[in-house]
N, C-alpha and C positions, 0 to 999 in steps of 0.2 A: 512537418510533424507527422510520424507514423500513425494512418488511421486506429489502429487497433491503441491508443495510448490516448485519444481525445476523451473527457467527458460524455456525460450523455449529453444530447441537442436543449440548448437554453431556450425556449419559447415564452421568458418571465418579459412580461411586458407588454406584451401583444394582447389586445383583447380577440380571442378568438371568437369571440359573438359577434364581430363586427360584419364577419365576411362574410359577403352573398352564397352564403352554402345551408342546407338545411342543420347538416351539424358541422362539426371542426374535422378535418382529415391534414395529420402530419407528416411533412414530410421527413423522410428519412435513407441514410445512406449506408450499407451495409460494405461496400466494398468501394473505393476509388479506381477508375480506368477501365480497361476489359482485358478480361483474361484471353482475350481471343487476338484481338488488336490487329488483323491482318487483312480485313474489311478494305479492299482499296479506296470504296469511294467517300469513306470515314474519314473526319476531321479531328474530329471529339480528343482521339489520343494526345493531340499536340498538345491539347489543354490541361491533359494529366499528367506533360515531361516524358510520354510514353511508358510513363509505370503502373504496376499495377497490384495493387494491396488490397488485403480484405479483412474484417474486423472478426473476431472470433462472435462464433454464434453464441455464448453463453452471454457472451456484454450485448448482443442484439437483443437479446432477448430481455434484458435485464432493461435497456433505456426502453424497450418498449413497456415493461410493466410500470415503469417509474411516471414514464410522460401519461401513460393512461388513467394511473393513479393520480397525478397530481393535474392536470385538465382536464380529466373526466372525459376520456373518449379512448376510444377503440377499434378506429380507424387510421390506417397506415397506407403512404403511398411511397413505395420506395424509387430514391431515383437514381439505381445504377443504372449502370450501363448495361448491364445484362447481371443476375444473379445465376452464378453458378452451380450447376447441380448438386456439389459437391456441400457447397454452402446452405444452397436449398433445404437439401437434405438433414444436414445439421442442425438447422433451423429452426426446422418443423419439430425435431424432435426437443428439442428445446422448449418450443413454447407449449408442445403437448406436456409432457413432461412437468411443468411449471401452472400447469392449467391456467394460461394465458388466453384470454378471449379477447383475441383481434379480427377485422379484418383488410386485408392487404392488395395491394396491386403492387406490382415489381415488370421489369422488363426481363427475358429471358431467347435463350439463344434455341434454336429449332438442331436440336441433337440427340441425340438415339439414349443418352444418360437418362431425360426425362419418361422414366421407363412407364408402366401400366401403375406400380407399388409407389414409387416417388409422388405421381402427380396425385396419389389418392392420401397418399400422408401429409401433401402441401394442403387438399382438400380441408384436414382436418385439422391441420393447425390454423384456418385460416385465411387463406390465400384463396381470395375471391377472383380475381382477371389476373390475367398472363399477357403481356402485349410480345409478342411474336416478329421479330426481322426477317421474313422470309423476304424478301427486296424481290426477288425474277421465280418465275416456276419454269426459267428454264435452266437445264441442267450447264450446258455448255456456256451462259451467261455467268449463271451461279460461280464455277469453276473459271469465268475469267475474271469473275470480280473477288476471287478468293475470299468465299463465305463460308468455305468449310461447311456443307452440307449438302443435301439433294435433295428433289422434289422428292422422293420415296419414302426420305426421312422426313421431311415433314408432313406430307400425310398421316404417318404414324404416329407423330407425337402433338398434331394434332387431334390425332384421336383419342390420344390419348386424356389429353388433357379433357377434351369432351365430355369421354363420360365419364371422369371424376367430377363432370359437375361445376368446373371452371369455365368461366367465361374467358375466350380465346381472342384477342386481336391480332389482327395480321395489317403487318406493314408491306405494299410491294410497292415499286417503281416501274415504270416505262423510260427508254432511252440510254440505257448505258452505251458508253461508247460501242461500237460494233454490233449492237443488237438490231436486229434485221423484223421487220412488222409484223414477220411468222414468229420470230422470237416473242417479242412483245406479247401476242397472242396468246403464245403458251401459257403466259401467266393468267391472262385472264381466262381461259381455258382451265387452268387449277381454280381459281377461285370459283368460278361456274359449278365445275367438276365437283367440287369437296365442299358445296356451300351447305351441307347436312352436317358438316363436322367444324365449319366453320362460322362461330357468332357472329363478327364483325368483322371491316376490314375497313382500310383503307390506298387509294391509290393516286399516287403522286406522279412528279417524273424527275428524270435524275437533276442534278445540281451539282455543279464541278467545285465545289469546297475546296478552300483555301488549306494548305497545309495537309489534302490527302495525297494518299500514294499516287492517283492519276493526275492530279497538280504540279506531283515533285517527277512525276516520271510519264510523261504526256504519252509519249513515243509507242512506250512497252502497253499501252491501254488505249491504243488506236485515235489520242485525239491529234489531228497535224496541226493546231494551233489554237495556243490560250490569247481571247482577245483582251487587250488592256482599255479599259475605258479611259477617254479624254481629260472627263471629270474625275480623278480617280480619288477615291472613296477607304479612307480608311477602316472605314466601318463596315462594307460591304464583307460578305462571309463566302460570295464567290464568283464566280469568273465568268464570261461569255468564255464561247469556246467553237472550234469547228473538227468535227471527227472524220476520219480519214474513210469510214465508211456506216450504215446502220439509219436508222432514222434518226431526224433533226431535234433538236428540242424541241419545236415549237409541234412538230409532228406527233413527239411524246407525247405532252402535253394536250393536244386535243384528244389525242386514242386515250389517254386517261380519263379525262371527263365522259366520252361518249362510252366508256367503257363501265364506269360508274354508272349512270344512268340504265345502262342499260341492264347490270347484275344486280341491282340494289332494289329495283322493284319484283323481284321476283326471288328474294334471301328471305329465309325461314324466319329471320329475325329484324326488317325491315322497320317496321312499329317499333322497334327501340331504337336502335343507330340512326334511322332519318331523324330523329327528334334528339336525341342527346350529342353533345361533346364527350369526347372521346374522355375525359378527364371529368365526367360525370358517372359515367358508368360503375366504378367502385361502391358508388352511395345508393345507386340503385339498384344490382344486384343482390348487396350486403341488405337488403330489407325483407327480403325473401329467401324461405330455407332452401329453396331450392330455383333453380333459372327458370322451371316450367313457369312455374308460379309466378314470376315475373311476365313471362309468356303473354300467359294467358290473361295478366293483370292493365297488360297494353293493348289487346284485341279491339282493333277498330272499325266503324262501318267501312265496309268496299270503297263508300260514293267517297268518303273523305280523303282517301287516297289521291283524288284528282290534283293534279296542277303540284304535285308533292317534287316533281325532279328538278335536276339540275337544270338548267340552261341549254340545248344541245349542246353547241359547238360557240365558237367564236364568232361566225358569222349568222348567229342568231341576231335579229331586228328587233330591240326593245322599242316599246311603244308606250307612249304615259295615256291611260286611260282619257275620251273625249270629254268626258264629265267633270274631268277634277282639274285645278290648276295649283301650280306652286307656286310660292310667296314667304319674303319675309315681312313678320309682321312687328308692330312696336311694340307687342305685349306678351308675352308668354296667354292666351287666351282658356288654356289647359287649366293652368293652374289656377288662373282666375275662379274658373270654374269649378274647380275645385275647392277651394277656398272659400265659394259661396255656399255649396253644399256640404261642404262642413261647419256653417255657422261661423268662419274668421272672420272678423275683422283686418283684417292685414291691408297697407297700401297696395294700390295697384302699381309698381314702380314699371319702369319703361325699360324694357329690353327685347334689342334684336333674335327675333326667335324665327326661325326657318320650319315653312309650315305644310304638306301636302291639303288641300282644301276641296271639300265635294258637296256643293252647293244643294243637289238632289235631298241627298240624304243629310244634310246637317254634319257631316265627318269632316274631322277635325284631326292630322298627323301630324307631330312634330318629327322632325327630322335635323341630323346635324348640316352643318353650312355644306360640308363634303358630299353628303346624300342629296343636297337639294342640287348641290351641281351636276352631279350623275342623274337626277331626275330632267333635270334641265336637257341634255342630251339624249334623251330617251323621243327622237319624235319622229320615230317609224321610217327614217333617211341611213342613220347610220347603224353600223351593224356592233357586236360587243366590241369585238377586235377594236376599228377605230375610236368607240368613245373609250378605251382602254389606253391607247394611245396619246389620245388629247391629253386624259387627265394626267399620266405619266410625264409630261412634258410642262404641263402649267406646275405640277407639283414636286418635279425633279426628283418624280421616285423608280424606284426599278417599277417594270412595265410586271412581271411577274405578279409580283405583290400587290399592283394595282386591280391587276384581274381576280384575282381570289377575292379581292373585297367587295370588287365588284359583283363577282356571279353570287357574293352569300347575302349579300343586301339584296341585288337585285329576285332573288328565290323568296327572299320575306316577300319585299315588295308585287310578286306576282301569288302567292299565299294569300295577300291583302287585297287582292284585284285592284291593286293600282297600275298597273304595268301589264302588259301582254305580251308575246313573243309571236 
């Protein structure tokens, strides 16, 4: 069914008060696929039939007054693929026009359309963050992963968006096939370079996706071979791989975290992005007329900064504090205690609860069975890599994914001075 012929979005039924959000933020879709679709290390188009449609902005605008009307809110997260300029454009004047009071986040593509006049009319219709694919800052990367764009052009339109007043996220990666560590660098060289015009960012590393161009055409994008796992994984979204030249994954992937750590305590807006998800920022911006003002609304002591980074590297040595021990216990004791000082009566029923315990101070952590086992290998022997390792093997998960949960529990857990590095 052609987008531009659906209804507006049904949200009858849902209690929007339930979800952990300060208020309700809807999603919604302005356009299916991407009007660009030439992305090689993009999967996403397989899932749109490789087409790509978009809904006239008069009916945007219209399911936007209608949903805001009838649940009482005024917040919109749109989740194309990218919104196009053209559309953008459109848009804005629409919902100015209609004296529609929303605020929005959408994804958008880093191109010389989003002019100085566009980004100040999205300003006003509206549109609070812009998340940004600039994927490499470097030019010759950019150009082999056919992103249609340059680092020149995105300077500019990051600027642009800047000082209209929009909150800017940028997406980049580490490790595309053929990218050489100078490459790599250049990117975080731009993000260094333009952290005055740039709010947030984030930095990954590449992922060989099932059903992209450099999946269906290995050769032309420098990998010499897609590995197929033993256990093969219906569900898995992408591939081992080995590239014919350029650094390794697992190469990428460490220059990304060390690469983090090291631009993020020193970005103009650090006090936000360390403490938010990327998918918060909407609801905090939109509370303030203006970004300063959120600024200046996070300003925090120097000392609290401490112990705030990432993990270094993989061969960082977690340590479980000498003072504390872990344990499960038979009783949820939290809530007990809870329970008393709230005047309940309620039984004490018996259940396995997984607990960090610091006998000094009376501290008391619940943790889930997964975190007590990552705490369990925390004892100053092994390094992240191998307890990253183990866990991937007793839990038969990709080793990747292990590690992300790992380093973001283990950074509370060092926040809490349970753990050391």
């Amino acid at each position: 069914m052609k987008i531009n012929s659906l209804p507006t979005p049904c949200f009858d039924g849902l209690n929007l008060k339930d979800y952990l959000s300060p208020e309700p933020v809807l999603p919604l879709l302005g356009s299916r696929g991407c009007y660009w679709g030439k992305c090689a290390f993009c999967s996403h188009n397989e899932a749109y039939g490789w087409h790509y449609q978009k809904r006239e902005a008069a009916k945007i605008a219209e399911d936007m007054r209608s949903l805001s009307e009838r649940h009482k809110v005024d917040k919109f997260a749109f989740a194309d693929e990218g919104l196009a300029p053209s559309l953008a454009d459109a848009l804005s004047d629409e919902l100015i026009k209609g004296g529609i009071q929303v605020s929005c986040s959408v994804n958008v593509r880093l191109e010389s359309r989003f002019t100085p006049e566009l980004c100040l009319k999205m300003r006003k219709a509206g549109f609070r963050v812009l998340f940004l694919g600039l994927e490499s800052g470097c030019n010759r990367v950019l150009e082999h992963m056919e992103k249609g764009t340059t680092r020149e052009i995105a300077v500019q339109v990051c600027r642009n968006i800047y000082r209209a007043d929009i909150w800017n996220h940028l997406y980049v990666f580490l490790g595309f096939p053929t990218e050489s560590e100078a490459e790599a660098g250049e990117t975080i060289d731009f993000l260094a370079d333009n952290r005055d015009i740039i709010r947030s960012f984030n930095i990954d590393y590449f992922s060989l996706g099932k059903g992209s161009a450099v999946a269906r055409l290995p050769e032309k994008y420098g990998v010499s071979g897609i590995i197929e796992s033993k256990t093969a994984d219906e569900f898995k979204l992408s591939h081992s791989y080995k590239t014919v030249s350029g650094i390794s994954q697992p190469e990428a992937r460490e220059m990304s975290i060390r690469s983090w750590t090291e631009l993020i305590n020193k970005h103009p807006s650090r006090d936000i992005f360390k403490r938010l998800m990327v998918g918060d920022l909407l609801l905090y911006v939109s509370r303030y007329p203006l970004i300063e003002d959120l600024l200046k609304a996070a300003q925090i002591p120097p000392k609290a900064e401490t112990h705030q980074d990432y993990p270094v590297s993989a061969s960082g040595v977690p340590r479980l504090d000498k003072h504390l021990t872990v344990a499960v216990l038979n009783f949820d004791l939290l809530q007990i205690k809870q329970n008393i000082s709230r005047k309940l009566t309620l039984p004490a029923t018996p259940v396995k609860t997984p607990v960090v315990y610091e006998p000094v101070k009376s501290r008391l952590v619940n943790v889930t069975l997964t975190e007590l086992a990552i705490l369990r290998l925390c004892d100053g022997q092994r390094d992240l890599g191998q307890i990253t390792a183990q866990l991937a093997a007793e839990y038969n998960a990709p080793k990747d994914v292990i590690e992300k949960d790992c380093r973001r529990f283990l950074l509370r857990m060092r926040e809490m001075q349970i753990i050391s590095f």
